[in-house]
Every structure is written in structure tokens, then in C-alpha cells.
C-alpha positions as a printed Julia matrix, in Angstrom:
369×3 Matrix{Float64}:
 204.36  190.77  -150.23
 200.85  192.23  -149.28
 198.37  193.26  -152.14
 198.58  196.34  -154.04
 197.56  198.58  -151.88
 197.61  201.9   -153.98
 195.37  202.52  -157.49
 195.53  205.19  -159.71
 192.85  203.86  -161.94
 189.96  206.29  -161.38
 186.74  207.71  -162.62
 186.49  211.27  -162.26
 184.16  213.04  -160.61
 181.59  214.69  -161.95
 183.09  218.14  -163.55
 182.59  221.6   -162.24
 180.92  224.37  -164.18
 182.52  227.38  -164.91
 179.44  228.84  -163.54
 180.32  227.13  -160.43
 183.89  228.27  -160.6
 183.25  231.77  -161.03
 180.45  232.12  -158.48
 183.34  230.69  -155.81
 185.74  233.03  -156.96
 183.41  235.84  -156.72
 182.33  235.21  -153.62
 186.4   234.76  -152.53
 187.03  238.02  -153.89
 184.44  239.98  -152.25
 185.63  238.36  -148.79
 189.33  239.09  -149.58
 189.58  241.89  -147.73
 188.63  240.67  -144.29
 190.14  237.1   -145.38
 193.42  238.43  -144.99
 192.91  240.65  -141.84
 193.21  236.35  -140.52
 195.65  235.03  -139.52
 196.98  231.2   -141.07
 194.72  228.84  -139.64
 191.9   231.42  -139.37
 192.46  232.08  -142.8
 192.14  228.71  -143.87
 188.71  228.09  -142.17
 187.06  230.61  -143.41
 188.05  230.8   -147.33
 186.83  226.78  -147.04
 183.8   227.64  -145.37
 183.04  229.26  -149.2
 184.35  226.69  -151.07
 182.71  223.8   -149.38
 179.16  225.15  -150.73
 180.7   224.45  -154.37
 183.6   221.68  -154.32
 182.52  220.18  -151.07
 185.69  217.28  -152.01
 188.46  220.2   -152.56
 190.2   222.35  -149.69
 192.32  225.27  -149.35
 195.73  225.51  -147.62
 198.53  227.67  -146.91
 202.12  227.61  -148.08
 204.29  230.14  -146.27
 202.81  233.4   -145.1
 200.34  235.17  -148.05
 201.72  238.67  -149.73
 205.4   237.35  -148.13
 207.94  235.75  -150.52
 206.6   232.29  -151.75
 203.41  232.81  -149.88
 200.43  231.14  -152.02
 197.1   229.41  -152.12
 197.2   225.53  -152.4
 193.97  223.75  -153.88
 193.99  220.28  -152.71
 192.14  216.78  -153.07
 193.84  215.11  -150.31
 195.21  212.87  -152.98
 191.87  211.62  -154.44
 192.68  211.56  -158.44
 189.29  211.63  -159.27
 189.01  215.11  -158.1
 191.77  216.06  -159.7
 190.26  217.83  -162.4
 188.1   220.2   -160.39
 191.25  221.19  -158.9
 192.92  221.72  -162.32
 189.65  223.62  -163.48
 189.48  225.65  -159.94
 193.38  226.98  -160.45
 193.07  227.49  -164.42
 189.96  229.88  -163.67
 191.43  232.28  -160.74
 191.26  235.72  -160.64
 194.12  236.9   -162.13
 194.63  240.2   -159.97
 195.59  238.18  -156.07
 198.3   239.32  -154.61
 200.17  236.05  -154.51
 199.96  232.52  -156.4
 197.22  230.22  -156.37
 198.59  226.62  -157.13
 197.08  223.37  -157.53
 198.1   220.56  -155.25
 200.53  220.2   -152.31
 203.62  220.46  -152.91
 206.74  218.58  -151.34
 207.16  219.27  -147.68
 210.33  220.88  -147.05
 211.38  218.57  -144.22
 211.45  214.79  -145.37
 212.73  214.09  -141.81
 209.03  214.56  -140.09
 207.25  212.3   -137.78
 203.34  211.77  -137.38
 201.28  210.83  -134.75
 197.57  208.98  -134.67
 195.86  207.58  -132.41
 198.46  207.39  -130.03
 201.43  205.88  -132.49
 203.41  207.45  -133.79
 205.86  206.75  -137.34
 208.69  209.23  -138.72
 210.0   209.44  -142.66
 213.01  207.36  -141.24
 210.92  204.64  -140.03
 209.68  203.77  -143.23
 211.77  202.3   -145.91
 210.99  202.1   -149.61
 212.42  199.94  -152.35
 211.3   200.83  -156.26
 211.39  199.17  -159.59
 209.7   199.97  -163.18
 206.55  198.6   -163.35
 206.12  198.62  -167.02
 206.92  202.56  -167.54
 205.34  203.7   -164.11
 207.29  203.46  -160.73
 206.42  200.56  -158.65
 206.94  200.88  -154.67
 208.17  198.01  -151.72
 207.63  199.17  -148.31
 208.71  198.19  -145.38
 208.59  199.13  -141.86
 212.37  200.21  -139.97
 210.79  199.62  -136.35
 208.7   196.77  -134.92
 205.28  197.67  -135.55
 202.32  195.71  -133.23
 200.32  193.41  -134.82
 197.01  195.19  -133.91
 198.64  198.26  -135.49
 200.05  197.1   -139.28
 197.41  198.73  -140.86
 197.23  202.0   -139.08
 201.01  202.38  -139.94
 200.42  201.61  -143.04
 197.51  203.91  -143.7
 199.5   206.89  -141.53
 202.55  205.59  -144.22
 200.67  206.83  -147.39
 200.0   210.29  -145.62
 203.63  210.27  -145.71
 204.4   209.69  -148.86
 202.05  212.18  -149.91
 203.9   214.83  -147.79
 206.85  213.61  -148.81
 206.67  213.23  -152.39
 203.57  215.67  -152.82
 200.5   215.38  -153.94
 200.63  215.08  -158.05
 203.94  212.65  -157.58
 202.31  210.83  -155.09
 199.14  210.08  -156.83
 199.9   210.25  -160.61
 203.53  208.77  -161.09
 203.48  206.25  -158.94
 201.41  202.28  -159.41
 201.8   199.53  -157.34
 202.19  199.51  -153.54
 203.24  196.81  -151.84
 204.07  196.43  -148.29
 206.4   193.58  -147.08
 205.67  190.98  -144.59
 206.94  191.93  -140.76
 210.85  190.62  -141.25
 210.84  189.87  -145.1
 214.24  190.97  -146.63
 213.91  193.8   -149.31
 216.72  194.38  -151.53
 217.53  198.46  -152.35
 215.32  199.53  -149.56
 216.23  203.28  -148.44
 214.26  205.26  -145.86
 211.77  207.87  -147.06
 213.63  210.78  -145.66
 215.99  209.97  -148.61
 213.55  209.29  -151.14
 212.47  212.38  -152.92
 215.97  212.38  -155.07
 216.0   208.85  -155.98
 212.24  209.08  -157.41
 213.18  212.19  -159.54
 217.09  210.42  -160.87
 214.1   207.49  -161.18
 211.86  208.94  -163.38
 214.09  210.67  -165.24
 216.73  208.0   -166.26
 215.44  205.42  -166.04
 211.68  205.79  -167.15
 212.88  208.81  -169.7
 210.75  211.62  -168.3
 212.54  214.43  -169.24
 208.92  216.51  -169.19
 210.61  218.44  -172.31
 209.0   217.75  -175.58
 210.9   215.55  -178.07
 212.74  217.15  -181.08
 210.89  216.18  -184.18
 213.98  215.58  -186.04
 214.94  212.96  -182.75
 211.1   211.27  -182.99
 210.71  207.42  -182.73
 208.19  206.07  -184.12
 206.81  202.33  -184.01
 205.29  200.43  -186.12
 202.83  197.54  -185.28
 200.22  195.53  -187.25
 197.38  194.62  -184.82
 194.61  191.35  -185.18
 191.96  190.61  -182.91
 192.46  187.73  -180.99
 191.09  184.91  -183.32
 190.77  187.03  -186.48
 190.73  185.69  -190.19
 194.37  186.15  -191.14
 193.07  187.59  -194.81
 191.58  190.05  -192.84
 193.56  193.39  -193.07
 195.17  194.31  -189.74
 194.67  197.77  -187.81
 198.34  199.36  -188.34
 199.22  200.89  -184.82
 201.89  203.82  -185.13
 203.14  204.54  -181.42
 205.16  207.44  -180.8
 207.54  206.59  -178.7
 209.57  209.63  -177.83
 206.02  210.86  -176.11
 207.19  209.2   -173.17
 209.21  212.11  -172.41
 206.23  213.82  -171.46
 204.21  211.47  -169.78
 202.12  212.06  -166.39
 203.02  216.18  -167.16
 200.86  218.21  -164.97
 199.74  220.36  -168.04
 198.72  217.57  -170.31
 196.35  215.57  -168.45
 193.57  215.62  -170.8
 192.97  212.33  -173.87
 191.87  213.28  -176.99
 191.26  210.81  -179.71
 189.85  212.09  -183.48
 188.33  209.4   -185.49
 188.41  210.33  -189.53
 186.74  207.71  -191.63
 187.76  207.2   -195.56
 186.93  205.32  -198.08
 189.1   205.86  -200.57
 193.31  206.71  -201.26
 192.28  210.33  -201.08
 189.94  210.87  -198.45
 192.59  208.57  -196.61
 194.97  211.91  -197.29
 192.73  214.62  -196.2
 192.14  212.7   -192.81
 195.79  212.16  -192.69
 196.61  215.97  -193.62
 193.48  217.05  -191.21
 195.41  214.82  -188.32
 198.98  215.92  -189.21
 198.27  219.89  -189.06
 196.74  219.09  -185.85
 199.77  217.79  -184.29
 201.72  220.6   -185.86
 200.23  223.21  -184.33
 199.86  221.51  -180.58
 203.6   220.73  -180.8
 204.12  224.38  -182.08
 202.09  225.75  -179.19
 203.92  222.93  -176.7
 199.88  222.72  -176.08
 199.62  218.81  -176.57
 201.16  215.8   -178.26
 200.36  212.86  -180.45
 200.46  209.36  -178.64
 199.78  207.34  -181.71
 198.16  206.65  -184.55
 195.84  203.64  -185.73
 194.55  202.67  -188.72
 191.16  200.36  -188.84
 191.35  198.14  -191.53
 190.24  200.67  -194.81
 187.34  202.17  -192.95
 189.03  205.08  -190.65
 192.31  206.54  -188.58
 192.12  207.52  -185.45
 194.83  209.81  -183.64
 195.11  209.97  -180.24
 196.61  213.57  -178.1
 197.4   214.23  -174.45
 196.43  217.86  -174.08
 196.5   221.09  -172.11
 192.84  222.18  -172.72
 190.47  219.72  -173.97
 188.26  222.33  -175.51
 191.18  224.49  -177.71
 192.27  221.31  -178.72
 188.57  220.25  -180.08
 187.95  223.12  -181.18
 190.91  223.7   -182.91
 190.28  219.9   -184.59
 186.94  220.85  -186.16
 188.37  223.7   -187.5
 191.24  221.72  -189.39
 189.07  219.3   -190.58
 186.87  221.28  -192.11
 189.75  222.84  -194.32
 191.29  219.4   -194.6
 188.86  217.15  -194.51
 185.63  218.88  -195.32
 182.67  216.14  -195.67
 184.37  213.74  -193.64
 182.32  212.97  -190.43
 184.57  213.45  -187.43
 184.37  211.74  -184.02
 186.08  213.48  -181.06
 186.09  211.74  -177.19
 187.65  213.62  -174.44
 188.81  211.78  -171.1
 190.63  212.8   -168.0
 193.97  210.7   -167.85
 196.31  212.32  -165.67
 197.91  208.91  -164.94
 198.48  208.66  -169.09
 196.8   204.99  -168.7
 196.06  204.67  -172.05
 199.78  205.7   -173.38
 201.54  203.65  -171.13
 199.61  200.52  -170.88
 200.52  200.47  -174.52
 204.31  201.95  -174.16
 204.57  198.9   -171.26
 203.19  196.18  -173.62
 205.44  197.31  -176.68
 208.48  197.53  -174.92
 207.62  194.16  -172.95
 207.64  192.48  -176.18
 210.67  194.49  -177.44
 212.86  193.01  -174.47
 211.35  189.59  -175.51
 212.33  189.95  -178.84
 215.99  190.89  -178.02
 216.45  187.61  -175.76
 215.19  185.23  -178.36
 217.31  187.09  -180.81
 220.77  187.09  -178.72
């Protein structure tokens, strides 16, 4: 096999303002009117022509025909996660009066069957063929080529093979829920392999069986919780250990569109019962996401006797904070809170646990049976 070829590790880009935002929006608005005298491609030029001026890395497209059934506004990043964000941001802020839907990110095309040309080659959905595994609670990808491809050409079809799978999966799929690439050597043998044309069902039976993704939130009375003590490498053993509580039944939820944003809130203590009122503070907090269905607790972890930290995926980074200092001042009041927000669409930070744990749990099994 080939390197990985695909990352979803990613900085994001630097955020835009609401200012920003609404000055686009604004200016959309007062165009509208001869926007939509255009017709698609028309259409498309111009309202990007106002956009570029503010989110020169975004674009606008067309799916179906606007004011007809299903017609709507696409914001894209042409699959570049570290705007995704902006695009998030740019939909969440849209005038609410349009006459049809603004949405972010492509969605699936509607023909997996479609061939591409560039340059001069060209490479259809049934040309390529795709094999997938778990890759420690993310899908994993083997591709392979169906045709002879010339040597001078491999990485043109492979490059014109991720526009593919973008079209064919769409954009959020594409990018977000799926890890490693790897592209087989010309002739290697690939066991499960299927062409991409019949793909899109066996990702979704993929993600949902066999990685859990349900994208429902767990019943409480259902929950799984785990348990871990954690030592740095090389610690004292009379030290005390961090206690990690992982919620495992979060997994259900993982990559959702809606909850791309990382909170953690840091309490400190130093005693049994300011240990409680960060506990209450952090408790009432989940409560009332999970209430909501506006976010969800990925774990818990204790720092020796000094603090607890609790970590969230959320829906809107500010409510959430804002909503935190306001429960820890009724909960917690005196207790100096530390809140970090980061953009983790990918859910890096829950899974690279959730793939570690449950590593170790398969390990454990073995050397028990």
C-alpha cells in the first residue's frame, strides 16, 4: 500500500466575524432581486462575485432549480476542513426570510454512476474500487483502480479519485468520517473491494453497525460509562492518579454535523466540598445540554486533588459558555473556572481516546479467554 494519502487533522482557519457575515448577507439581499432574474450558472457567478470580497476560501452552488421543489443554496469549502467553520458560521447566520434553503456543504450526488474527465483522462465511479475497515472508531479506506491506469498518470487518477469520493459520498462524509486513504499498488489483491458506484450504502450500514453511529443521543438510563486511572509515563506510583471517566455511549453521536464544537471546563477544589460544587456545577451542565439535545459530555477527568475537568461536543460554543459561567456561579461560586473552545468536527479528541480504550479492551479479552 501507498501512504496515507487523506488527513483530517486540521487547523482552522481564522474565524469570520459576524460583522463579516452580516455585511455579505446584506449585500446578498439587496442583489436578490436581480440575482434571481439569472439563470443557474449566471446565478452562481455573480452571488460569488460578493462573497469572494469576505470568505475568499468558500463558494456558492446550486442544487436543483431555486423557488422549485428542493431548490437551495449550497455553501461549500471544496472539502477543505479547516474552512469548515466559516461555512457552519455563514449558514447559521442567513437571512431567515429566502425563498428556499440555504445549506452547508454538498451534498451526495444523485448519480453514483458518473464519470470525470481531466486533462484528457478520463475515470468513472465504476472504475474505482474501495475496500474499508475500522480504523480505531473512524472508517479507514483501500483503493484501487478497476482499469489499467498509465504510469505517468497514477497520480492524476488518484487526485481526480478524491473529487469522486467527495461527489459521491459528499462533502461532510467525505471529509469528517472518513481517516486513512490508502491506494494499492497497480495489481495488488484487495480483499472486500466494491466499486464506488456501490459505495454510499455500505459506508452508512458501516458507520452505523459497525462503528455505532446511530447520530441519536443515548438514553441516560442505557449510559456506559468507563472508568480509568491514568499515570504519566514514569510517575511515582504513590502519586495519586488522574481518574478518567469516558462516556462511552457518546459514540453514538460522534462526527454529528451539529456538534462540531470542544468544550472543556476546568473547576479546581481543594477540599471534599468544593470537589461537590464543581461536580454539581459540571453535572447541571450536562443536564441541561442533553435536555436541549444542544451538546454532550465526552468525559470526565479528575487531576490528582487539585481540579476536574469535563469535556462537551457542542452545537454553539458560545450558549454553551455562557450557559457554564452561569451554573457555576450558582454552583460553584468562588471557584475560578477555565473554559477552552476548539473546532473538532472530526471529534479527534473523543475518539483518539474511544480508539485507545477499546484497543486495550480487545487486548484484555484475548489474554483473558
Amino acid at each position: 500500500m501507498s501512504a496515507n494519502t487523506h488527513e483530517n487533522d486540521h487547523v482552522a482557519a481564522a474565524p469570520l466575524g459576524v460583522p463579516q457575515i452580516d455585511a455579505f448577507w446584506s449585500d446578498f439581499s439587496d442583489q436578490l432581486a436581480s440575482l434571481e432574474t439569472l439563470e443557474g450558472a449566471e446565478f452562481v457567478e455573480q452571488a460569488n462575485a460578493l462573497l469572494q470580497p469576505y470568505a475568499p476560501e468558500l463558494s456558492i452552488e446550486l442544487e436543483g432549480r431555486l423557488k422549485e421543489p428542493g431548490g437551495k443554496l449550497v455553501i461549500t469549502a471544496h472539502g477543505n476542513i479547516e474552512q469548515f467553520e466559516n461555512v457552519q458560521a455563514l449558514v447559521r447566520h442567513a437571512p431567515q426570510g429566502l425563498p428556499y434553503g440555504v445549506q452547508a456543504f454538498r451534498s451526495r450526488t444523485l448519480n453514483p454512476e458518473f464519470s470525470m474527465g481531466m486533462q484528457g483522462f478520463e475515470l468513472s465511479c465504476t472504475d474505482v474500487l474501495v475496500a474499508h475497515y475500522d480504523a480505531g472508531g473512524i472508517l479507514g479506506l483501500q483503493l484501487s483502480f478497476g482499469k489499467d491506469i498509465p504510469v505517468d498518470m497514477q497520480e492524476h487518477a488518484r487526485h481526480m479519485a478524491f473529487i469522486l469520493l467527495d461527489h459521491v459520498l459528499g462533502e461532510w462524509d467525505f471529509s469528517v468520517r472518513v481517516g486513512p486513504i490508502e491506494f494499492a499498488e497497480p495489481g495488488e489483491q484487495v480483499d472486500g473491494r466494491q466499486p464506488l458506484s456501490l459505495f454510499p450504502p455500505i459506508f452508512d450500514a458501516f458507520q452505523r453497525d459497525t462503528l455505532g453511529r446511530s447520530y441519536d443521543y443515548p438514553q441516560q438510563e442505557h449510559d456506559r460509562w468507563i472508568s480509568l486511572e491514568v499515570r504519566a509515563r514514569g510517575a511515582d506510583e504513590d502519586e495519586v492518579p488522574d481518574l478518567l471517566t469516558f462516556h462511552d455511549s457518546a459514540n453514538a453521536l460522534a462526527t454529528r454535523a451539529d456538534l462540531p464544537h470542544f468544550i472543556t471546563w476546568r473547576l479546581p477544589f481543594s477540599s471534599q466540598e468544593t470537589l461537590d460544587s464543581a461536580r454539581d456545577a459540571h453535572d447541571a451542565l450536562d443536564a441541561e445540554l442533553r435536555r436541549l439535545q444542544r451538546g454532550i459530555q465526552a468525559f470526565a477527568r479528575m487531576e490528582g486533588m487539585q481540579s476536574r475537568t469535563v469535556a462537551f461536543y457542542v452545537d454553539d460554543p458560545d450558549y454553551a459558555m455562557q450557559l457554564a459561567n452561569q451554573l457555576g456561579a450558582e454552583h460553584a461560586p468562588g471557584l475560578k473556572a477555565e473554559l477552552q473552545v476548539a473546532y473538532d468536527p472530526s471529534w479527534r479528541e473523543y475518539l483518539g481516546l474511544y480508539g485507545a480504550i477499546h484497543l486495550h479492551e480487545r487486548e484484555w479479552t484475548e489474554d483473558a479467554a
